[in-house]
N, C-alpha and C positions, 0 to 999 in steps of 0.2 A: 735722485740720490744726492745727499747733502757732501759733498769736497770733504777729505779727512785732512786733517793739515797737512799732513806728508803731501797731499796731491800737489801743495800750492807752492808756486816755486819761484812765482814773482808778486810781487805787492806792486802794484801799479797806486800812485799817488797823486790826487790834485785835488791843490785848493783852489774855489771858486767864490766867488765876491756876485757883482753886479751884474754884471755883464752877462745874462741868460745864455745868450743866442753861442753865443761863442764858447760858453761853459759846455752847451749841450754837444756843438758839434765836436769838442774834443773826446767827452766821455762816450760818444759814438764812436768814434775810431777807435776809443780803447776796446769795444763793447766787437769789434769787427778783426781782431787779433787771431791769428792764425796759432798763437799758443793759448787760445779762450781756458781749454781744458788744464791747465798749468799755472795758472792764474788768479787775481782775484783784485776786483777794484774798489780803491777807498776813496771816498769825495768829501772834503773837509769844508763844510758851506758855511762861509760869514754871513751868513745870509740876514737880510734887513728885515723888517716889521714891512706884509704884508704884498715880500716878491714867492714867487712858485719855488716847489723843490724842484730840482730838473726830474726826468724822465728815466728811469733804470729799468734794467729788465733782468730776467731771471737766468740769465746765460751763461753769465760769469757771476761768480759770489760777491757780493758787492757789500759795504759798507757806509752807512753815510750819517759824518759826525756832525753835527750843528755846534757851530761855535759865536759866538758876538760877533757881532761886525768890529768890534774894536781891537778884536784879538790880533795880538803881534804874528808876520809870517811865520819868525822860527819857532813860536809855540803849537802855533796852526801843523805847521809840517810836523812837528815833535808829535803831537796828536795822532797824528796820521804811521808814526811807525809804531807808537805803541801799540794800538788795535793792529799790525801789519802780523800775519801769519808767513809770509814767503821770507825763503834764503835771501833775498832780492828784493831791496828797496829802489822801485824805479820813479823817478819823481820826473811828472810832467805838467808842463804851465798848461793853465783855461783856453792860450790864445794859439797853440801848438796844434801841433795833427799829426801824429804816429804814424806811422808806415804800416800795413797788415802785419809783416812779418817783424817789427821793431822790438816786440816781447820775444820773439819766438829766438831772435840774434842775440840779444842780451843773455838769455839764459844760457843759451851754446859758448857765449864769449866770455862769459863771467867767473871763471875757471880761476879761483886762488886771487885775484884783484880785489882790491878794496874798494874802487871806485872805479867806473867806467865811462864813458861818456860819447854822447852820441855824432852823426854826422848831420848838418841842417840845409834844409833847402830854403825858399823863400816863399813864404803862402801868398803872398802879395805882392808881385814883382813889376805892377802897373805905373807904378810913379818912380820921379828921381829919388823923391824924397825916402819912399820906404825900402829902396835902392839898396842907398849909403846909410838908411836907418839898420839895416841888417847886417852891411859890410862891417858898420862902428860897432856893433854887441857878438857878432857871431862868426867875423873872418876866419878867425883860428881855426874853425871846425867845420867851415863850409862845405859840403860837396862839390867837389870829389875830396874825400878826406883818405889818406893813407890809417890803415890802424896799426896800432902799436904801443908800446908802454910811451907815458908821454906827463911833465909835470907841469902840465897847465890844462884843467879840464874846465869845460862848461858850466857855468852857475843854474842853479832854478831848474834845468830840466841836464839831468845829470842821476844815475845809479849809484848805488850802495851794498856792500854787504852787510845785509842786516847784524851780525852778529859783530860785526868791527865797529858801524855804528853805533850800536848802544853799548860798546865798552866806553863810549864817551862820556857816558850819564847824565850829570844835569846838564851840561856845557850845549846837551842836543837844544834846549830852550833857549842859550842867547846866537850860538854859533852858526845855525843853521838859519840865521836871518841872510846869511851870506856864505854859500860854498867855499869859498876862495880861503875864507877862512878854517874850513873843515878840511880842506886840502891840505893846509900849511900845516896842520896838528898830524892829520897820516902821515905826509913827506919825515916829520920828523917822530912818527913814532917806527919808520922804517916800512911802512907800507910802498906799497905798488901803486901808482893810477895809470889807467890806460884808456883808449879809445879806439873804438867801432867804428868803422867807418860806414858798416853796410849797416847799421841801426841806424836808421835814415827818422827825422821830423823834418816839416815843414810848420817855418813859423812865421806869425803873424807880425808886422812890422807898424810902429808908428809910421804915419806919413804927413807928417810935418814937422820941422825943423823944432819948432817952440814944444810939445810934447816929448820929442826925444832927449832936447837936452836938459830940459826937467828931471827925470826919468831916471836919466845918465847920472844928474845930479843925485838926487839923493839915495842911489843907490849905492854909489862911491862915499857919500856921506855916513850910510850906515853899514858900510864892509869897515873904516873907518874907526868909525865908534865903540864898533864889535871887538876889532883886534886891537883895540888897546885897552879896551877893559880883558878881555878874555886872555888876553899874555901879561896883564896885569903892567901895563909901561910905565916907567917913571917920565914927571914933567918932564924932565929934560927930554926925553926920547921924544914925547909927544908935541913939545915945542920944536924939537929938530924936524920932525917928520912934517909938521903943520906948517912950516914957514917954506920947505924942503918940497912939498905936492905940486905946485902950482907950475912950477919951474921942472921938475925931476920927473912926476908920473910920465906927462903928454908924451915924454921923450922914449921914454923907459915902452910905453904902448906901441909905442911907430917903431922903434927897433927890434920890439920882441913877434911886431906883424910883421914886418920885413923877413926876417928870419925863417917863419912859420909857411909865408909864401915862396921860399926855395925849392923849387920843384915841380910848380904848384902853376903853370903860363896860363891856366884858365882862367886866374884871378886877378892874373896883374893887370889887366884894363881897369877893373872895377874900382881896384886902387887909386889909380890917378885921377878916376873921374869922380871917384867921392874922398878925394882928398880935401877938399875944401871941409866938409862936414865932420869927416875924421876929426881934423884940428881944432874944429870946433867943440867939438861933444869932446875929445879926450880933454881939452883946458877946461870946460867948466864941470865936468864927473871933478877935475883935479883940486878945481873949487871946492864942491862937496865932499872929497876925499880930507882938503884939509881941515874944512869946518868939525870934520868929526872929530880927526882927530885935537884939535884943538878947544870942542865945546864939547863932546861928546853925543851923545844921540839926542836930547831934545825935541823934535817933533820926528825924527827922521824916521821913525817906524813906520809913523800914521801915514806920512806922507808918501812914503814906499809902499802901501799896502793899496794907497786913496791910486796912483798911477798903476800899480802890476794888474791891477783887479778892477777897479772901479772906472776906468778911463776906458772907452773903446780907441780905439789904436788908429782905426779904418774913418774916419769923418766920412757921413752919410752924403751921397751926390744930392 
């Protein structure tokens, strides 16, 4: 029997690029959700001249958009909530892995919140390197995470209420290349964000130094580029913020992780032993944070889109 909208109560979202093996085992975990029946999954495929469509099955309602390989994230995403029928925009990365129960908690927790955001573990906890690759993108929200209203949530794999998100309109095509930015517009249209701590991923981690801070780089670069066309800055601001990244962010990150870890003794080993790479990756994101905002986006789409999607993470033994 074909799902009536009303059934569907979460929109499960991923866009997927090159990288097969890894697209497929995420859209398995979604495909193994213990809210299946409440549900429905959308796969937004860059997909190239002449790679497979992955693998679906008929369990959960599924949808699967074919987009250019060229296509920008936040159009790619935008894509993805249009065709979305659930109350619940749940956006998760190719390189991520849901928990059984991670749709079944978002939907229980999603109670009046504009955005919610999850708790992560490490898919890949073998090296230093994919270590302190996970400490530098995902500390804020590590497990064991406390839940609670909170104004700093997780980028790329991060929920929505659909009907708050599209009072955003066109803005979902540049804004949504970067969350952080789609946070900033809710905090000040008086929205709520919060975070789950029991809606558990486990994510996949570069693991090498030169891949991460690539990575780091131009995604700072096009968070960047985003918030100062999309709040419309004037040079001046743009020159102040651009000259102002280099020196102000790295600081601004290590005080606002400090903070986040009060509480929190699990984590503080992790901290001082990927402190070296912290300082690393948060100076040159600050790099790319300034180039935006001083040159504006430039290649920083392509090249965000060529790392989240197209790069395996994992280097083959």
């Amino acid at each position: 029997m074909t799902k009536t909208k009303h059934s569907i109560k979460l929109s499960a979202i991923i866009i997927i690029g090159r990288c097969r093996k890894r697209s497929q085992r995420a859209v398995n975990a979604l495909y193994k959700q213990t809210a299946a029946s409440s549900m429905e999954i959308i796969i937004v495929d860059l997909k190239e001249e002449g790679v497979p469509f992955l693998d679906t099955r008929k369990t959960i309602p599924t949808v699967y958009i074919k987009k250019s390989p060229e296509e920008t994230w936040a159009r790619s995403r935008a894509a993805g909530i249009y065709q979305a029928r659930g109350d619940i925009i749940a956006f998760v990365e190719d390189h991520a892995i849901p928990a059984q129960d991670w749709a079944e908690i978002l939907i229980q927790s999603h109670n009046g919140w504009a955005a919610v955001g999850y708790a992560f573990t490490n898919a890949n906890p073998g090296s230093y390197m994919s270590r302190a690759s996970m400490f530098s993108d995902y500390a804020f929200w590590m497990d064991p995470l406390p839940s609670g209203p909170s104004d700093l949530l997780p980028g790329n794999n991060v929920s929505y209420s659909r009907e708050i998100l599209l009072s955003l309109g066109d803005r979902l095509e540049t804004d949504l290349g970067v969350d952080f930015n789609i946070h900033e517009e809710l905090k000040k249209r008086g929205h709520t964000l919060y975070l789950e701590g029991k809606a558990k991923v486990a994510h996949e981690n570069y693991d090498t130094l030169g891949m991460a801070l690539v990575a780091n780089h131009y995604y700072c670069w096009l968070l960047a580029a985003n918030r100062r066309k999309s709040q419309a800055w004037s040079m001046g601001k743009r020159l102040f913020y651009g000259l102002a990244a280099p020196l102000g962010a790295p600081l601004i990150k290590i005080v606002r992780l400090i903070r986040r870890l009060r509480g929190r003794s699990a984590l503080w080993k992790d901290f001082f032993i990927t402190l070296p790479v912290l300082l690393l990756t948060y100076f040159w994101s600050a790099i790319g944070e300034s180039m935006g905002y001083l040159f504006g986006f430039a290649s920083s789409d392509k090249e965000f889109v060529k790392w989240e999607l197209n790069r395996e993470r994992v280097n083959p033994k």
